[in-house]
C-alpha positions, 0 to 999 in steps of 0.5 A: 768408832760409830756406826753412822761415823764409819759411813761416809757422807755424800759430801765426802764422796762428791770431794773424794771422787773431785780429787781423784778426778783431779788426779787423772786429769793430772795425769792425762795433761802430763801425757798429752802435753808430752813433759818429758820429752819437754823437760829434756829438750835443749832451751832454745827447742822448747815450746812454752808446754810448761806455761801452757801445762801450769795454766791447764792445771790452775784452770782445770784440775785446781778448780776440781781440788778446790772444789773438793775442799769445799765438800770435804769441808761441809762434811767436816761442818756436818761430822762436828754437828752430829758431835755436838748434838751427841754432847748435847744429848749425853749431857742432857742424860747426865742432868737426867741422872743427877737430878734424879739422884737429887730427887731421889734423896728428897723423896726418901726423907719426905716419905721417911718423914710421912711415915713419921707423922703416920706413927704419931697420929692417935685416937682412943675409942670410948674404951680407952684403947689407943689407935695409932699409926695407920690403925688410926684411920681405921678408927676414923674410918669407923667412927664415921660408919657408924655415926652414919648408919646408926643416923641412916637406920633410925630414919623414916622410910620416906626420908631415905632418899640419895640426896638425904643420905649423902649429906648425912654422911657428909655431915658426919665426916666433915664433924669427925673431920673436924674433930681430928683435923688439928692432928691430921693436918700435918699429915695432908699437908705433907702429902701434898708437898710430897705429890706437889714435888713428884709432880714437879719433878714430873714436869722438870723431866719429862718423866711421865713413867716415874716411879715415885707417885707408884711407890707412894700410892702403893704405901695407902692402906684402904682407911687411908685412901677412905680419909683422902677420898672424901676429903677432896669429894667435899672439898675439904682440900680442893688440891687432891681432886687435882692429885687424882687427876694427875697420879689417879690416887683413889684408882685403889680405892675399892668401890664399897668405901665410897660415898656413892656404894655407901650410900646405895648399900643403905638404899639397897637395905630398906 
């Protein structure tokens, strides 16, 4: 039994103490009226007590156990609230349980199928050597460094400015962006119906611990994150700004792959 279920109410108490109130005065009025001797007396000696008695007890001690029934009968309304709110919750758990199993089996084929688009994207250098699978966004990643510092270099000293140098590299990721977008376009797009589920999933259970967005985060490798980084800092798909904000993706992101040190790294060499 419940510990909360053992303890009695103090509608309970209020009815029991009514009815053992009753009682005693029961007991009083059979000893004050004198119904035994009463009881025993020739019919022509009698003198009304039971009438008298019955009236007693209707008036005062079945007004005490009426009473009490009233209590007992708030407590009995209190005890089946409390169950149902008991039902309320251990259903809510269950609906918990099932629509993380649910998810569960969602997020897996999702993040199978995310690793699946990984291990098809490929790219090869000027040498023909083939990079694929998260050795792609290496490649990208490269590609885009070294377009820009060769540009960066090759700049007169007056021209070396922050502006100028950020929408050098803007530009040379947006081209190599581009350049690759019909191939990386099926990958964006799956991990963004993947943060948009988890997110949802997030809002339907109020879950703001989930584990889903950690493991997928943890899955990032620091090419990949320098891909999805800048793609949303040029807007280039505006909805991982939102991403970031809700799940902090780029948090991972070390410092010397963004834009900003990237820059500063070019200014800091002249």
């Amino acid at each position: 039994m419940p510990e909360d279920r053992k303890k009695l109410s103090k509608y309970e108490l209020t009815g029991y103490a009514l009815i053992i109130a009753g009682a005693v005065v029961l007991v009083w009025g059979t000893i004050k009226f004198n119904l035994v001797q009463e009881l025993y007396a020739e019919p022509a000696n009698r003198e009304g007590v039971f009438g008298q008695y019955g009236e007693f007890i209707g008036g005062i001690v079945g007004s005490l156990w009426a009473l009490a029934g009233v209590f007992l009968f708030f407590a009995t309304l209190t005890y089946q609230k409390r169950e149902f709110e008991l039902q309320r919750f251990e259903l809510h758990k269950t609906q918990t349980i099932f629509q993380q199993q649910n998810f569960s089996t969602l997020f897996i084929s999702f993040i199978n199928k995310h690793n699946d688009v990984i291990d098809s994207l490929k790219a090869y250098d000027i040498n023909k050597s083939e990079w694929s699978g998260s050795n792609f966004f290496v490649f990208f990643q490269e590609k885009v460094l070294t377009s820009f510092v060769q540009k960066v270099r090759g700049l007169e000293k007056d021209e070396r400015t922050r502006e100028n140098l950020y929408g050098i590299f803007e530009e040379y990721f947006t081209y190599h962006f581009s350049f690759y977008q019909s191939r990386l376009n099926p990958y964006l797009k799956n991990l963004s119906v993947l943060f948009r589920l988890i997110q949802r999933y997030r809002s339907e259970t109020e879950d703001a611990g989930e584990y889903y967005s950690f493991i997928t985060k943890a899955s990032f490798t620091q090419s990949e994150l320098f891909l999805i980084y800048h793609v949303a800092q040029f807007s280039l798909l505006k909805e991982f700004i939102a991403f970031n904000d809700t799940f902090h993706v780029f948090e991972d992101l070390a410092a010397e792959y963004k834009v900003e040190q990237i820059v500063q790294q070019e200014l800091a060499s002249d």
